[in-house]
N, C-alpha and C positions, 0 to 999 in steps of 0.2 A: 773525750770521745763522745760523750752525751750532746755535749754542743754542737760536734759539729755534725752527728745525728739530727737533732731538730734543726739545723741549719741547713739541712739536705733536704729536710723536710717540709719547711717553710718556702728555699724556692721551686721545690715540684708544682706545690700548691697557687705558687704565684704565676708559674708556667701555663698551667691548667685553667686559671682564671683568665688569661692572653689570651688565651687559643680559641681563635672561632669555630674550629671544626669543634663541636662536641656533640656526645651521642645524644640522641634525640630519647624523647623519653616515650614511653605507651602512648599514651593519647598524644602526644602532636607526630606521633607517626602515623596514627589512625586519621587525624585530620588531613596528614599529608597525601595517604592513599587516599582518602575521599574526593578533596580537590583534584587529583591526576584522577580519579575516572573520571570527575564532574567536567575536566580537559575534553578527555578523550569522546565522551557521549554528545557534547558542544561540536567537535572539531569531526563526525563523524555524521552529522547531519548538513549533508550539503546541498539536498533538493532547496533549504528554505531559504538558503545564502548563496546559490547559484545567481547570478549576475550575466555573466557570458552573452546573454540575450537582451539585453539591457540598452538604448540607445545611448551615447555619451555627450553628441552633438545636439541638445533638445533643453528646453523651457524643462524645471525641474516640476513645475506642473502639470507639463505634456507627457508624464512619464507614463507609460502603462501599470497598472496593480500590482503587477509581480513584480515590479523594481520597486515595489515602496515596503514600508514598515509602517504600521497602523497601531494607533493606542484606541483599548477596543473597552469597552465598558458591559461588564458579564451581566450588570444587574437591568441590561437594556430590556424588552418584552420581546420573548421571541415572536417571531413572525412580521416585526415591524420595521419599516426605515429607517433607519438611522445613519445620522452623519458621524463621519470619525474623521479626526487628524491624524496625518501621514508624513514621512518624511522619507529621502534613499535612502533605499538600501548602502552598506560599506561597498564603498569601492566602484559607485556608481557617481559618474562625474556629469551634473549639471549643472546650470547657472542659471539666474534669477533675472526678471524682467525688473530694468534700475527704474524704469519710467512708473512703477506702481510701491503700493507702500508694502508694511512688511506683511502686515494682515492679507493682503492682495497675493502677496506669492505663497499666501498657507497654502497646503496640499489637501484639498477638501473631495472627499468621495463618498458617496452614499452607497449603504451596503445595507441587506436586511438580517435582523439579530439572529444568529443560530450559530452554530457550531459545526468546525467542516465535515462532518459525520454524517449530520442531518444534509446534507445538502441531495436533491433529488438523483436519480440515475444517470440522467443524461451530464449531470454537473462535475462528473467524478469519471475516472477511466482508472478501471481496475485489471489487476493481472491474470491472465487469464491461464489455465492450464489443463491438462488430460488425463486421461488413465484414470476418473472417477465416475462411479455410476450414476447416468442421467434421467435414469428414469425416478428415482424418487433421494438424491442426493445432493448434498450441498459440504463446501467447503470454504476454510477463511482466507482471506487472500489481503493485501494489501492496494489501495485506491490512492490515490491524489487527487484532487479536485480541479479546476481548470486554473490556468497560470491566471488568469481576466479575472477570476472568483477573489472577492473576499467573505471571506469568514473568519472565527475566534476558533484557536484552538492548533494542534497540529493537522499541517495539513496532508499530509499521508495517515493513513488510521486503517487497522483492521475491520474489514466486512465480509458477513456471510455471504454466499450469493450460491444461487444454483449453478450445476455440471451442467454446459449445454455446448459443450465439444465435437465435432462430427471427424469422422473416418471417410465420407467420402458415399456411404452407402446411399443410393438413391432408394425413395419409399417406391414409387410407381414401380422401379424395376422389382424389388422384392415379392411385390402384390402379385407382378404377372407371373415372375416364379412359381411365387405361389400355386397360382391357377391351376399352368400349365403345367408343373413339371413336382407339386408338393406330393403327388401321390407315390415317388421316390423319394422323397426326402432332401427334394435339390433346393427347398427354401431354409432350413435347417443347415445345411451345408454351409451354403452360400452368407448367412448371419454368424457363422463360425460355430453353431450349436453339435458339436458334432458327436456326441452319444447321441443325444434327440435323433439326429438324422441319420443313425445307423439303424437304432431301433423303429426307424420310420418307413426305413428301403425293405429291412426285412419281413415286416408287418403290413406292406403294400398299403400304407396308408393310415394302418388301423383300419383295414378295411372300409376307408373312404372318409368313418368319422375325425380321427386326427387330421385328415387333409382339410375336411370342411371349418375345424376347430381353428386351425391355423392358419388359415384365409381370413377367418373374423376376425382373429387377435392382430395380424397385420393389418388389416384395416383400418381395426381402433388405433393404431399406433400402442399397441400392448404389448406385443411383440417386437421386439429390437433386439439390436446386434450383440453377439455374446461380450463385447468389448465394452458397453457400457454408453456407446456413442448415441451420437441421433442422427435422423435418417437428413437428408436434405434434399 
């Protein structure tokens, strides 16, 4: 009985050893979660690997910046020109001039050192949104820099930027509101401030001085819409 015990037991064990499904142990599951996000974070960024726009008929040096990949050297001095070596992007189909040598079809672009963060205002087109206060407020938004741009770094990135949203309210109409018509409360109204403008119709003004108060602050552009917008 004993033998044929360990004879049962010896080919489990030999079964066991065959078998390529076996359970994975703590750590090479943790590694295997890590590589499927490292998947999913790669396969999820597709502004940098967009191609779509790409021409495929073209000299693989006639290609524009955004169809290439650049080897960038961080330790460059920011603010100066620098050359870097480029190659396509995956999935971009060009061909080479046979009549030159191979140095002759390297992909050579001059770019200056910075990081796509740094790059100026105009260099970047960010997203733009509403519903926050413009007169002294700002929120993060995310930018991409121009497809033509090279820079180091990713190129979409979070940036502050000021609320400068408008609703539509024109300043000149509000001023003449103002003028004519604030010693009822019809500029209050009309900016959506509407206790202010109850307590303004009833008070004939403040007896003149909230009207004269509130002619200046629209002037200054100090007074704005209860919405947060800006006038245009």
């Amino acid at each position: 009985m004993s033998l044929i015990l360990s004879h049962i037991r010896i080919t489990q064990s030999s079964v066991n050893s065959n078998n390529p499904e076996v359970t994975p142990t703590k750590l090479e599951k943790i590694s295997s979660d890590t590589d499927r996000s490292a998947v999913t974070i790669n396969s999820s960024s597709k502004s940098s690997t967009d191609t779509s726009h790409c021409p495929n008929d073209t000299l693989c040096t006639d290609l524009p910046n955004s169809c290439l990949q650049c080897t960038y050297n961080p330790q460059c001095v920011y603010g100066a020109e620098i050359n870097v070596t480029c190659l396509p992007k995956t999935n971009v189909l060009c061909h080479v001039d046979k009549l030159k040598t191979a140095s002759q079809n390297e992909i050579k672009r001059t770019m200056i050192c910075r990081y796509c963060y740094q790059t100026e205002r105009w260099e970047h087109n960010c997203e733009q949104k509403g519903g926050c206060n413009s007169i002294d407020s700002q929120y993060k938004t995310n930018c991409t820099v121009h497809p033509e741009l090279l820079c180091m770094g990713h190129r979409t990135f979070m940036k502050k930027i000021p609320c400068n949203w408008t609703q539509g309210y024109r300043w000149t109409t509000t001023l003449i509101v103002s003028i004519t018509l604030g010693g009822f409360g019809a500029d209050r109204f009309f900016l959506g401030h509407w206790q202010e403008g109850i307590g303004k119709l009833f008070s004939f003004g403040g007896l003149g001085v909230w009207t004269l108060i509130d002619v200046l602050l629209i002037s200054l552009h100090y007074l704005g819409p209860a919405d947060g917008s800006l006038y245009i």
